[in-house]
PDB file of the backbone (N, CA, C, O) and the ligand in Angstrom, with CONECT records:
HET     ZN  A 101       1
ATOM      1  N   UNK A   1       9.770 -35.286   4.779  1.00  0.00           N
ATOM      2  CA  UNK A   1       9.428 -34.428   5.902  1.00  0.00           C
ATOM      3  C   UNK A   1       9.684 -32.961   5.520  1.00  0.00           C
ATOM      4  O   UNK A   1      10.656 -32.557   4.882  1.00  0.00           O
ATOM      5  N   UNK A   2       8.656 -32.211   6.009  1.00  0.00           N
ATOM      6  CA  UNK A   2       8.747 -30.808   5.646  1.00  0.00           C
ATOM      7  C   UNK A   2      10.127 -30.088   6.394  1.00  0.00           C
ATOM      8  O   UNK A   2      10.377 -30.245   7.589  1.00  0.00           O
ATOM      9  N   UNK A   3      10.867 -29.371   5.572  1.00  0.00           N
ATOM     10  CA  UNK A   3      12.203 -29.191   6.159  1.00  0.00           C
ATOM     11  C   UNK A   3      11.877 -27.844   7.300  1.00  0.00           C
ATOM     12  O   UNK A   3      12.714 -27.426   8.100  1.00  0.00           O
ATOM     13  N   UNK A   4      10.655 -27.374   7.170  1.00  0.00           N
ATOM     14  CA  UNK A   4      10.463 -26.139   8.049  1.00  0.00           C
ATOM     15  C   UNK A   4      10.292 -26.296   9.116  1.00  0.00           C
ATOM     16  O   UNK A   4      10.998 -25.932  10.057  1.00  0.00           O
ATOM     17  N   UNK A   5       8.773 -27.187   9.126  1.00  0.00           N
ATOM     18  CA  UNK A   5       7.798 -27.497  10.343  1.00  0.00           C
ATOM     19  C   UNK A   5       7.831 -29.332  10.617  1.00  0.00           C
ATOM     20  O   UNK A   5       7.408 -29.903  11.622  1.00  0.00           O
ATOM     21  N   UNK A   6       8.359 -29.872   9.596  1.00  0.00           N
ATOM     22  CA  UNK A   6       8.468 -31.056   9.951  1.00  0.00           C
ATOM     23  C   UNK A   6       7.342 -32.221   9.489  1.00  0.00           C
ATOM     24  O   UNK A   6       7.421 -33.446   9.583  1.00  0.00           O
ATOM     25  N   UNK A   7       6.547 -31.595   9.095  1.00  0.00           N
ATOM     26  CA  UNK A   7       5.369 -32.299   8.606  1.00  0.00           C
ATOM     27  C   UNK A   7       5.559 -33.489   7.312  1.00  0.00           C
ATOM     28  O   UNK A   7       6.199 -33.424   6.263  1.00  0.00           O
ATOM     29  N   UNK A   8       4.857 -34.385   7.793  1.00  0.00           N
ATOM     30  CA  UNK A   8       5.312 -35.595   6.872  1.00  0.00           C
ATOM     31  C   UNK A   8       5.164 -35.902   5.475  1.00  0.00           C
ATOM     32  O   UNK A   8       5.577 -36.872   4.840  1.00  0.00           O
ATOM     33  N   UNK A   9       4.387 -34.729   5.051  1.00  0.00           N
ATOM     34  CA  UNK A   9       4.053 -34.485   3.624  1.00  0.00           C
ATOM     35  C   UNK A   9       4.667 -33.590   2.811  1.00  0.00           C
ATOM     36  O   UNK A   9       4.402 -32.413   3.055  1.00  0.00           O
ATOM     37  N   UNK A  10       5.581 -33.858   1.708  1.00  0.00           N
ATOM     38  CA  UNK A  10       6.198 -32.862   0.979  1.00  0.00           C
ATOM     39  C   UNK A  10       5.236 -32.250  -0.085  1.00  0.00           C
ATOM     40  O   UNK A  10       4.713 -33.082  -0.826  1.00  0.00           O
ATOM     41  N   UNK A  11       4.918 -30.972  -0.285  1.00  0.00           N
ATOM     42  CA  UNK A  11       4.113 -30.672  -1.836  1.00  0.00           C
ATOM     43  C   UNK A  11       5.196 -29.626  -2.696  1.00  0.00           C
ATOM     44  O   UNK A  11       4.894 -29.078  -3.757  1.00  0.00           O
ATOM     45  N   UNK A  12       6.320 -29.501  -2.098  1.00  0.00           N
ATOM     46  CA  UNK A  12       7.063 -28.827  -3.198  1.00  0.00           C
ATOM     47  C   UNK A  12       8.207 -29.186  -3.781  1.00  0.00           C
ATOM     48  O   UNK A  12       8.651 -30.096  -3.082  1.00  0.00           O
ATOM     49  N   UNK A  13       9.215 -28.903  -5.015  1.00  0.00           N
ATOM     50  CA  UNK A  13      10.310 -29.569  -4.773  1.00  0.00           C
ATOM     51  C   UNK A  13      11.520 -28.628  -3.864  1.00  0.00           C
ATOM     52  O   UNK A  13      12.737 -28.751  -4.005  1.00  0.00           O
ATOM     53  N   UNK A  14      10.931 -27.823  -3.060  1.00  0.00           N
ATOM     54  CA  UNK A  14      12.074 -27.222  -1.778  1.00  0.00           C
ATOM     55  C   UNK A  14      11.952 -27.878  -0.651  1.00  0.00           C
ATOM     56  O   UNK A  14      12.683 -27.638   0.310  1.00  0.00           O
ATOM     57  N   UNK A  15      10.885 -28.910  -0.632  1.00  0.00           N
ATOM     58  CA  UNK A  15      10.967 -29.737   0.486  1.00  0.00           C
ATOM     59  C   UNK A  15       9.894 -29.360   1.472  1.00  0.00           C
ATOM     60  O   UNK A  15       9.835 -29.963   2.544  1.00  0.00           O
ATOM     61  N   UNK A  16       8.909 -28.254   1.133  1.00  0.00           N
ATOM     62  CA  UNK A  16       8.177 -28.027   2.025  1.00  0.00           C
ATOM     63  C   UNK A  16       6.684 -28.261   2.281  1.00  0.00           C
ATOM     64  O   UNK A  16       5.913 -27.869   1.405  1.00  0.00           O
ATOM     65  N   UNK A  17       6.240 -28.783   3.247  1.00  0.00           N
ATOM     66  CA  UNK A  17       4.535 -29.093   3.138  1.00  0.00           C
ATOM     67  C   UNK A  17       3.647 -28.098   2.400  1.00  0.00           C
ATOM     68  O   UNK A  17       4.081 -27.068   1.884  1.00  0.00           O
ATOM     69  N   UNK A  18       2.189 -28.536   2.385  1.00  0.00           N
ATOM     70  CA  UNK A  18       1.627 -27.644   2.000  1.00  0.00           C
ATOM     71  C   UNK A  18       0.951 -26.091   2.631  1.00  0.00           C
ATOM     72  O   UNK A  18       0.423 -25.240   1.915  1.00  0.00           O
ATOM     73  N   UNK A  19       1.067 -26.026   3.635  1.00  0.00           N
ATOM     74  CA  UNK A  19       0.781 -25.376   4.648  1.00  0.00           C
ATOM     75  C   UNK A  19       1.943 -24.210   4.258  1.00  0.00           C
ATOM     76  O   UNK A  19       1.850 -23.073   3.795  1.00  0.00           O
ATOM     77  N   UNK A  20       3.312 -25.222   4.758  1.00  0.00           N
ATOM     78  CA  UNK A  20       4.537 -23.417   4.925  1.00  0.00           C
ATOM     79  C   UNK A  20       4.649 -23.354   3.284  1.00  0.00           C
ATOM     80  O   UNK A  20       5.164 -22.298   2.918  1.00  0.00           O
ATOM     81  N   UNK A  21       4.327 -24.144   2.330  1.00  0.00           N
ATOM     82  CA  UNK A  21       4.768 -23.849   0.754  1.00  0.00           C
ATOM     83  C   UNK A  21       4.071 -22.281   0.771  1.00  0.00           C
ATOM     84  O   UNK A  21       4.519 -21.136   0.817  1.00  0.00           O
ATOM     85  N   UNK A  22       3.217 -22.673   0.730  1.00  0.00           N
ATOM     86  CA  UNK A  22       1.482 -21.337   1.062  1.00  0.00           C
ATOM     87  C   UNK A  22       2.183 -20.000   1.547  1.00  0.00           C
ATOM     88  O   UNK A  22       2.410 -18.892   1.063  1.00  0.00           O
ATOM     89  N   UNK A  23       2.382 -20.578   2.597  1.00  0.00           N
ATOM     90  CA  UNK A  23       3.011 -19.243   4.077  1.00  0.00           C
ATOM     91  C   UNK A  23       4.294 -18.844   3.124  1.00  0.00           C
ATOM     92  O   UNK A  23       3.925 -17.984   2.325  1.00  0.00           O
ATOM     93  N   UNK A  24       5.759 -19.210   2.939  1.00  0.00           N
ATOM     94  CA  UNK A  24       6.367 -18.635   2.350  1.00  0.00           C
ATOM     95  C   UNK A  24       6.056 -17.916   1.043  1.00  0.00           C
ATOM     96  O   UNK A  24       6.425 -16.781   0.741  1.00  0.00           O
ATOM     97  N   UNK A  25       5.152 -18.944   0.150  1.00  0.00           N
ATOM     98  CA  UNK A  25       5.156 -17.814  -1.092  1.00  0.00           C
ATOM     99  C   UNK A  25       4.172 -17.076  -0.983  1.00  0.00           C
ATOM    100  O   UNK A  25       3.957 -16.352  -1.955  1.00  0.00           O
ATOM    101  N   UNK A  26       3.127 -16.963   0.319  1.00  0.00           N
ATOM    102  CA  UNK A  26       2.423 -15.356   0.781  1.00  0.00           C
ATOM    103  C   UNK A  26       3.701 -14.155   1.169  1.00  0.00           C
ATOM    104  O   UNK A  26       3.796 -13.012   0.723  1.00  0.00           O
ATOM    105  N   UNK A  27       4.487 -14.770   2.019  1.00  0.00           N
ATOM    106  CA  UNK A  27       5.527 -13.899   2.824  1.00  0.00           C
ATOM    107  C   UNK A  27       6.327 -13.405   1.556  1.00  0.00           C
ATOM    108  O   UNK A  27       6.771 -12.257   1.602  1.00  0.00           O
ATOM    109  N   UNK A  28       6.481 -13.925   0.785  1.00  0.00           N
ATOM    110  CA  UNK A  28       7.609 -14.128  -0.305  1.00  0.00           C
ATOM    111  C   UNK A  28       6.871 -12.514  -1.835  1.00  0.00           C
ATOM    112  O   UNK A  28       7.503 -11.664  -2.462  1.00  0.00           O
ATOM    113  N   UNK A  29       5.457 -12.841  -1.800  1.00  0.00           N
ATOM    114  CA  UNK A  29       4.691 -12.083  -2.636  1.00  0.00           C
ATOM    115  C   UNK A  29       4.360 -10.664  -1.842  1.00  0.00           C
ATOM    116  O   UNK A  29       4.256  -9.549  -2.354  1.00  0.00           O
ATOM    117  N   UNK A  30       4.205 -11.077  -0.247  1.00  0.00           N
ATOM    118  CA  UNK A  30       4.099  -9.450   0.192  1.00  0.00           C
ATOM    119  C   UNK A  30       5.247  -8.933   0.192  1.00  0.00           C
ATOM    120  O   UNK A  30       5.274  -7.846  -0.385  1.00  0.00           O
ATOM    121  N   UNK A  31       6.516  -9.388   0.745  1.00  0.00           N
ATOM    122  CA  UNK A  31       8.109  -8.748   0.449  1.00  0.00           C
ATOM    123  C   UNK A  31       8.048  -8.448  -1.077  1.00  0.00           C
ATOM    124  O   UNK A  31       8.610  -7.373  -0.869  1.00  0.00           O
ATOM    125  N   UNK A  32       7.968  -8.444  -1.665  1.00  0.00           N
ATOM    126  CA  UNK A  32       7.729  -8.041  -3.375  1.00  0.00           C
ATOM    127  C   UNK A  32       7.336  -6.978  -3.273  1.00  0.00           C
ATOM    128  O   UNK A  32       8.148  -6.054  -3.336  1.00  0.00           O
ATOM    129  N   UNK A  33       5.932  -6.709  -3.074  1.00  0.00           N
ATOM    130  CA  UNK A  33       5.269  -5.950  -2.843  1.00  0.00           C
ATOM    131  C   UNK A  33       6.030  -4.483  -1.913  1.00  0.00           C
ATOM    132  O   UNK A  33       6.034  -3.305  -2.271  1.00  0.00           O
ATOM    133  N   UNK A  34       6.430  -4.897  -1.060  1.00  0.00           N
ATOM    134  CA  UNK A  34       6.829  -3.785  -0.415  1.00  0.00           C
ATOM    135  C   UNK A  34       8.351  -3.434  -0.908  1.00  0.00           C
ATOM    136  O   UNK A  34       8.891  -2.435  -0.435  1.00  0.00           O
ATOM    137  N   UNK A  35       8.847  -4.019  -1.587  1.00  0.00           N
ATOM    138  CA  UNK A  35       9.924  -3.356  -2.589  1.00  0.00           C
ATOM    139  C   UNK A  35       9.535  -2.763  -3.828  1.00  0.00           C
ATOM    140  O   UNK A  35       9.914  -1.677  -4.267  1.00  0.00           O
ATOM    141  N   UNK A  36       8.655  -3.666  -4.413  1.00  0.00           N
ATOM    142  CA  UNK A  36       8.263  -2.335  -5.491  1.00  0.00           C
ATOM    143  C   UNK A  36       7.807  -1.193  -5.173  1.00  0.00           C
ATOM    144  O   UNK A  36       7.932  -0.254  -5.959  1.00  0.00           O
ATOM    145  N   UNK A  37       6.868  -0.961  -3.336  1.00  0.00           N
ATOM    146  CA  UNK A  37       6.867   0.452  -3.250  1.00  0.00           C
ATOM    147  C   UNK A  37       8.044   1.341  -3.122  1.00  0.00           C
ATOM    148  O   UNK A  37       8.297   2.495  -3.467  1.00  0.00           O
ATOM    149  N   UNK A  38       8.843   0.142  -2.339  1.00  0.00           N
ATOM    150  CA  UNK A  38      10.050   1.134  -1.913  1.00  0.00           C
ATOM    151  C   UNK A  38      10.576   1.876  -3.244  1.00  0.00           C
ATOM    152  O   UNK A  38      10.557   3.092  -3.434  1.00  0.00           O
ATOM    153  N   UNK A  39      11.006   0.971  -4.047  1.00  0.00           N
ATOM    154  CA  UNK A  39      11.613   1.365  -5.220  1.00  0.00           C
ATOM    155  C   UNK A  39      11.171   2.745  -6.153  1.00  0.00           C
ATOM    156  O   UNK A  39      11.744   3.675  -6.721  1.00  0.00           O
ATOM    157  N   UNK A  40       9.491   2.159  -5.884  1.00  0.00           N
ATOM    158  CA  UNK A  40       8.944   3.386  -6.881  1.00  0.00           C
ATOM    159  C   UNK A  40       8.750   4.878  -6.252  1.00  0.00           C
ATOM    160  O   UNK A  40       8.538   5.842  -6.988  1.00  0.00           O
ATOM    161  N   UNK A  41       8.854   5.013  -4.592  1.00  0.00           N
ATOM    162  CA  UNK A  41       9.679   5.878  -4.005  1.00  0.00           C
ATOM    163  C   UNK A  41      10.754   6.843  -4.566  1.00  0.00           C
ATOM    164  O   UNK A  41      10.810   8.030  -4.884  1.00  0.00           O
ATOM    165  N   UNK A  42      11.702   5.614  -4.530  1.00  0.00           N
ATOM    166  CA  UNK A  42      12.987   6.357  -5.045  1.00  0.00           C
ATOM    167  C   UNK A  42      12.933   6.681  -6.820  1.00  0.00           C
ATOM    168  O   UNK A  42      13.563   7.450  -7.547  1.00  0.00           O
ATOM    169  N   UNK A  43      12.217   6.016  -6.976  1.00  0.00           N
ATOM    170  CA  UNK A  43      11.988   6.570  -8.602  1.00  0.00           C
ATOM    171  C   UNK A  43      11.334   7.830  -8.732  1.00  0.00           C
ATOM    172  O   UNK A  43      11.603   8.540  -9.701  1.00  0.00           O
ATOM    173  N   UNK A  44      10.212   8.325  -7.567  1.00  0.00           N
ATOM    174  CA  UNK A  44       9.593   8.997  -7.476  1.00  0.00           C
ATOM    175  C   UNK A  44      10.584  10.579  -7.311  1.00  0.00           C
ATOM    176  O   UNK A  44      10.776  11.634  -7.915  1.00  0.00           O
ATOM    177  N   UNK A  45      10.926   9.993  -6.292  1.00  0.00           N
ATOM    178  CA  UNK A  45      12.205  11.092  -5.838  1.00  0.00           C
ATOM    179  C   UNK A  45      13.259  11.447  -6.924  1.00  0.00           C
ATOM    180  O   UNK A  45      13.630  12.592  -7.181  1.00  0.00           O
ATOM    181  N   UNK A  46      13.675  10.348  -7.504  1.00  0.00           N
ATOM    182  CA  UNK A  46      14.523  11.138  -8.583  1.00  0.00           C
ATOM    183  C   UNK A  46      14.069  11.920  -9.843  1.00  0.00           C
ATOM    184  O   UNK A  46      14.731  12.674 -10.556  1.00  0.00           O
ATOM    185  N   UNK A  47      12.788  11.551  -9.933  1.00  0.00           N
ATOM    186  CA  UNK A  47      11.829  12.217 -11.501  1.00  0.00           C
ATOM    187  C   UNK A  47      11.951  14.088 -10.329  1.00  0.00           C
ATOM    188  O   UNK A  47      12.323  15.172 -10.778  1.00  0.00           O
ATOM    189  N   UNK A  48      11.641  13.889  -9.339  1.00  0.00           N
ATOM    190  CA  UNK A  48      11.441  14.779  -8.775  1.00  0.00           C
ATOM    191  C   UNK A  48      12.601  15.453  -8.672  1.00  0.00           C
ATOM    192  O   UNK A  48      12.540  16.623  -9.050  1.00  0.00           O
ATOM    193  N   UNK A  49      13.789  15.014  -8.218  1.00  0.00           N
ATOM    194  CA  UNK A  49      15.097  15.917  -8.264  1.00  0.00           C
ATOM    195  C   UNK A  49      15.262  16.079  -9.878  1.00  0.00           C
ATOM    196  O   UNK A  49      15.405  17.200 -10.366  1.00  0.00           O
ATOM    197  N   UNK A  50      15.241  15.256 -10.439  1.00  0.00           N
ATOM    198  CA  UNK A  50      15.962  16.009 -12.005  1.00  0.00           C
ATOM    199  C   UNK A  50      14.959  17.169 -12.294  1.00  0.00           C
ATOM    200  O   UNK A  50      15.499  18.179 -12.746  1.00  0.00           O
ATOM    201  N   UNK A  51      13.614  17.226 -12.123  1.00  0.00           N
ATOM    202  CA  UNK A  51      12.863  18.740 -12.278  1.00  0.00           C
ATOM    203  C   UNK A  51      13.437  19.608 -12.024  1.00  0.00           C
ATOM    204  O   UNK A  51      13.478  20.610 -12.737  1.00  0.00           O
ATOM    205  N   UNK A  52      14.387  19.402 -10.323  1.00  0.00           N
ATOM    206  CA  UNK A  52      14.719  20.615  -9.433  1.00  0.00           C
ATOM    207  C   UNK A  52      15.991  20.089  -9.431  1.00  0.00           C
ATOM    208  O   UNK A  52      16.296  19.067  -8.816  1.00  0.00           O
ATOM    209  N   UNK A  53      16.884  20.875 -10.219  1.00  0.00           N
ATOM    210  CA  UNK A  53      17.944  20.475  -9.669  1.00  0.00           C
ATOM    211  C   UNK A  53      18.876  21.250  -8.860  1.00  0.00           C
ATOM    212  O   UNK A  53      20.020  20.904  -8.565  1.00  0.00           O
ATOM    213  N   UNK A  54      18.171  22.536  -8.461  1.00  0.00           N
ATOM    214  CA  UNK A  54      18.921  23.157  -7.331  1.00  0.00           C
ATOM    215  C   UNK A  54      17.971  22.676  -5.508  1.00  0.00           C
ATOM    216  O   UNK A  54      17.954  23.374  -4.495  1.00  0.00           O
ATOM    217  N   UNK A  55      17.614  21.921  -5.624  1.00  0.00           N
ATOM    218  CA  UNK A  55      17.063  21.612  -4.808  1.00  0.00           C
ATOM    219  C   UNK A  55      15.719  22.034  -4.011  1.00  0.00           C
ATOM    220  O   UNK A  55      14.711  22.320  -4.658  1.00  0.00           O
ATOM    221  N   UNK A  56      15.718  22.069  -2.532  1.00  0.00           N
ATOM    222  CA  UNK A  56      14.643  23.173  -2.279  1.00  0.00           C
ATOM    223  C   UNK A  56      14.857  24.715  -2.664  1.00  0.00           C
ATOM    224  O   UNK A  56      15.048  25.595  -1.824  1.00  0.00           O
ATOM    225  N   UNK A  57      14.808  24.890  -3.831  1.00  0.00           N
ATOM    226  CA  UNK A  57      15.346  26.699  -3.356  1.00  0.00           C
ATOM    227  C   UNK A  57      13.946  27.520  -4.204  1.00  0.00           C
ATOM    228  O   UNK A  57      12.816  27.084  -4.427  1.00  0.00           O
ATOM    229  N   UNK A  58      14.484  28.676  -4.495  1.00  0.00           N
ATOM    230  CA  UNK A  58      13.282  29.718  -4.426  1.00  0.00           C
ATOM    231  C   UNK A  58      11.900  29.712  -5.702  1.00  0.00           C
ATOM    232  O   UNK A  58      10.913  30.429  -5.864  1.00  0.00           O
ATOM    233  N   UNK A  59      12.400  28.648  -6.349  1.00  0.00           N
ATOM    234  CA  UNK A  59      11.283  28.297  -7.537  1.00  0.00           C
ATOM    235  C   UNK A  59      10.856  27.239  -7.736  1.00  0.00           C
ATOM    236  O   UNK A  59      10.164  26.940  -8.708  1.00  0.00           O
ATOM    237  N   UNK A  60      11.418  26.027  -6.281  1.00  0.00           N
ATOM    238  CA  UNK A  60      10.721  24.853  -6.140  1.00  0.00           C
ATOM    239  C   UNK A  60       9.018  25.446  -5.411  1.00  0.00           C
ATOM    240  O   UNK A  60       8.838  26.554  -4.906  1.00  0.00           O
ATOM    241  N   UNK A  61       8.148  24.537  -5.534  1.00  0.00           N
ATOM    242  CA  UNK A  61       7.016  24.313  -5.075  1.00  0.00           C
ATOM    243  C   UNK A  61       6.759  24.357  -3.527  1.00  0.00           C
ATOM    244  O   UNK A  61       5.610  24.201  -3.113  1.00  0.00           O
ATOM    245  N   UNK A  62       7.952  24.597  -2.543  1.00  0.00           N
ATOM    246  CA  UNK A  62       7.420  24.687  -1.446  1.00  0.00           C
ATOM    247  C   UNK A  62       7.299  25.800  -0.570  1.00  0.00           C
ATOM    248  O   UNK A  62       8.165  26.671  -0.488  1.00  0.00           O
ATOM    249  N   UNK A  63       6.353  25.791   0.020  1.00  0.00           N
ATOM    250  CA  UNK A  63       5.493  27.162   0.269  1.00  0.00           C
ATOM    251  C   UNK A  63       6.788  27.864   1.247  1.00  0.00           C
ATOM    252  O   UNK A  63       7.447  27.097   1.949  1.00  0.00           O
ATOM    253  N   UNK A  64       7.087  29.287   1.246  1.00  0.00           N
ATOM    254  CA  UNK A  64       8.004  30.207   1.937  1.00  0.00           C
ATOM    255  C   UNK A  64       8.113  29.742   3.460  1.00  0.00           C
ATOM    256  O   UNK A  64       9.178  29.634   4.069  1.00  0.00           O
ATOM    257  N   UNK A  65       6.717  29.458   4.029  1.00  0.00           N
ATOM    258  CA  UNK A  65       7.729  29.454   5.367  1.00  0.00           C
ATOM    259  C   UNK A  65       8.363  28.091   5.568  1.00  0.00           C
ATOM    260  O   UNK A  65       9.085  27.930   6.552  1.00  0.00           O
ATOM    261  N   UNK A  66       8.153  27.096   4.718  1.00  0.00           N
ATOM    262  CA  UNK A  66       8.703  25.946   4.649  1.00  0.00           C
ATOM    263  C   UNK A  66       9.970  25.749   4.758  1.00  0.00           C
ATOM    264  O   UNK A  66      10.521  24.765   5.252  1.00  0.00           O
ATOM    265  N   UNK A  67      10.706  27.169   4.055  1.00  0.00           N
ATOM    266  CA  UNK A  67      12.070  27.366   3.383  1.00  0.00           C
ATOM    267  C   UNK A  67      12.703  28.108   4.366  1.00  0.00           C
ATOM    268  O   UNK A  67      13.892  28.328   4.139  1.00  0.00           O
ATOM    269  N   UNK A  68      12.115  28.686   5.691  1.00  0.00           N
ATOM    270  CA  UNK A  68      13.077  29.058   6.865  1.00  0.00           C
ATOM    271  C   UNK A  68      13.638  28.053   7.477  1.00  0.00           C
ATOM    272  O   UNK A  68      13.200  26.908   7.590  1.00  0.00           O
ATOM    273  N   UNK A  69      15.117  28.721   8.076  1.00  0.00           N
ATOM    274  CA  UNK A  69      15.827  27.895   8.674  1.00  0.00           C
ATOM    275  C   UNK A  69      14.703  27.497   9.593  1.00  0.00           C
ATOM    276  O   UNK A  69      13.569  27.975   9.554  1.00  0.00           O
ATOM    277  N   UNK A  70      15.237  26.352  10.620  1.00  0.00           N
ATOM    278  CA  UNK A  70      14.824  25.679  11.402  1.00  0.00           C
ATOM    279  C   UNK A  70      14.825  26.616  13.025  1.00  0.00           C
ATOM    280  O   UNK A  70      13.958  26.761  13.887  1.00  0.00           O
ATOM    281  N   UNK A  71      16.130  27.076  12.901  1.00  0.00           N
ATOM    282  CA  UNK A  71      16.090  28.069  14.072  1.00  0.00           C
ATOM    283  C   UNK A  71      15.282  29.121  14.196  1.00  0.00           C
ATOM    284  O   UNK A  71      14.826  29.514  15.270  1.00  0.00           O
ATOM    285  N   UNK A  72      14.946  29.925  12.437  1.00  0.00           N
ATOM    286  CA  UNK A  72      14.235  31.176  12.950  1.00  0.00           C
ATOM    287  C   UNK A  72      12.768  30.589  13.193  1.00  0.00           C
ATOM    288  O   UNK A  72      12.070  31.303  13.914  1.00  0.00           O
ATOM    289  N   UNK A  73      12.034  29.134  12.607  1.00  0.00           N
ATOM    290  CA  UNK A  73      10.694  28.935  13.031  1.00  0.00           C
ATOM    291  C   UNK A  73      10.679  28.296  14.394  1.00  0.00           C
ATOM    292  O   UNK A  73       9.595  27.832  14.747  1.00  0.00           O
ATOM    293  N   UNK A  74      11.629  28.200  15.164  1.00  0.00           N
ATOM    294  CA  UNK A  74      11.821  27.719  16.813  1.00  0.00           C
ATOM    295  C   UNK A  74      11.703  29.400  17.595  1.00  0.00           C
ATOM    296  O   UNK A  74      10.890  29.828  18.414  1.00  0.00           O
ATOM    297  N   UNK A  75      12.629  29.916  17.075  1.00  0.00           N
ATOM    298  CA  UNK A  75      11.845  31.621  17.511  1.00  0.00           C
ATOM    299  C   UNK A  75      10.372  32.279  17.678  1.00  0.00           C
ATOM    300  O   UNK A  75       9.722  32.798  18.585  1.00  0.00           O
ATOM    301  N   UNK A  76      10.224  32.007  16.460  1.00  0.00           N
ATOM    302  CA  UNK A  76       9.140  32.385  16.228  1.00  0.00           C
ATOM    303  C   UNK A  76       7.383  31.817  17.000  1.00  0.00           C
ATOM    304  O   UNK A  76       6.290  32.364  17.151  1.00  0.00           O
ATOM    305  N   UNK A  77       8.043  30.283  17.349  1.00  0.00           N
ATOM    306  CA  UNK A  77       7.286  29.784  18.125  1.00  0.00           C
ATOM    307  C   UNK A  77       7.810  29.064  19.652  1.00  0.00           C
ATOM    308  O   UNK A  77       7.682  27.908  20.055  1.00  0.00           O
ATOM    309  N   UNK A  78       8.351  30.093  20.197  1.00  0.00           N
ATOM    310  CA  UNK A  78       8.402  29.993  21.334  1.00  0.00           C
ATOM    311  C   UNK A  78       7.660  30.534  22.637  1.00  0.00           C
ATOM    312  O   UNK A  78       7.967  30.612  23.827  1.00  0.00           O
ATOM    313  N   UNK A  79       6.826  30.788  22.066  1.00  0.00           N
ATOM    314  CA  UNK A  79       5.456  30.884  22.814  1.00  0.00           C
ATOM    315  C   UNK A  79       5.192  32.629  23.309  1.00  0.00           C
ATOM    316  O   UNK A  79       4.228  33.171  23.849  1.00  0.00           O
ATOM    317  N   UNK A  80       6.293  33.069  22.925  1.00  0.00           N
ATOM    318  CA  UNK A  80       5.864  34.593  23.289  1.00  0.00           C
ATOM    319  C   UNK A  80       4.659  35.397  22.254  1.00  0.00           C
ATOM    320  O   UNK A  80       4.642  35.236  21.034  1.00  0.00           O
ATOM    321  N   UNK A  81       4.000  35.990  22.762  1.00  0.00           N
ATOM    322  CA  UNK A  81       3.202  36.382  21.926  1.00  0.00           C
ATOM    323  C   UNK A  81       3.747  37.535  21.044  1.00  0.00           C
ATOM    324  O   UNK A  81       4.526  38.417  21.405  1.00  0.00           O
ATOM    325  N   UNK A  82       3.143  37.350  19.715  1.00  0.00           N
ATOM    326  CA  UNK A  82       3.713  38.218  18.618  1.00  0.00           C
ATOM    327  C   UNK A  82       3.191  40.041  19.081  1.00  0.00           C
ATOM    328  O   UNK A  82       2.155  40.422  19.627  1.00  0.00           O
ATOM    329  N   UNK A  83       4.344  40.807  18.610  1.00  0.00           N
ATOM    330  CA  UNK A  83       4.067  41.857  18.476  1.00  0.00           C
ATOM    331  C   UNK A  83       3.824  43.195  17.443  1.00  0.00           C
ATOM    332  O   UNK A  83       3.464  44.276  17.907  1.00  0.00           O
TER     333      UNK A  83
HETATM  334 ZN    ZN A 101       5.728 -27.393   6.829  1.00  0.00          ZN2+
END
């Protein structure tokens, strides 16, 4: 008996029919999948910090107003019109 769903046919030696054998090693191959993105993420990120290793600062790649505090671009767009 299938130890999942119960089904009276075993096709694996974990005990499971053919149906959930299928279903787990789909579930089993997309979880893969979404760890190797994760991973290559963080691989991504670190090729990227060892380039920069002062972080965001004034000779990384990101554009100036990117690099204001958070408060002065809440100023700046608080709806008053510029003068
Ligand atoms: Zn089953």
């Amino acid at each position: 008996m299938c130890v999942h769903c119960g089904h009276p046919h075993i096709s694996d030696p974990l005990g499971f029919c053919l149906a959930c054998s299928i279903e787990i090693r789909r579930e089993f191959y997309a979880g893969l999948e979404r760890l190797t993105a994760y991973l290559a993420s963080w691989a991504a990120f670190e090729e990227w910090e060892a380039e920069h290793p002062g972080g965001l600062d004034e000779t990384s790649s990101v554009p100036p107003e990117a690099r204001r505090s958070p408060q002065r671009v809440r100023v700046q767009n608080d709806g008053c019109p510029r003068i």
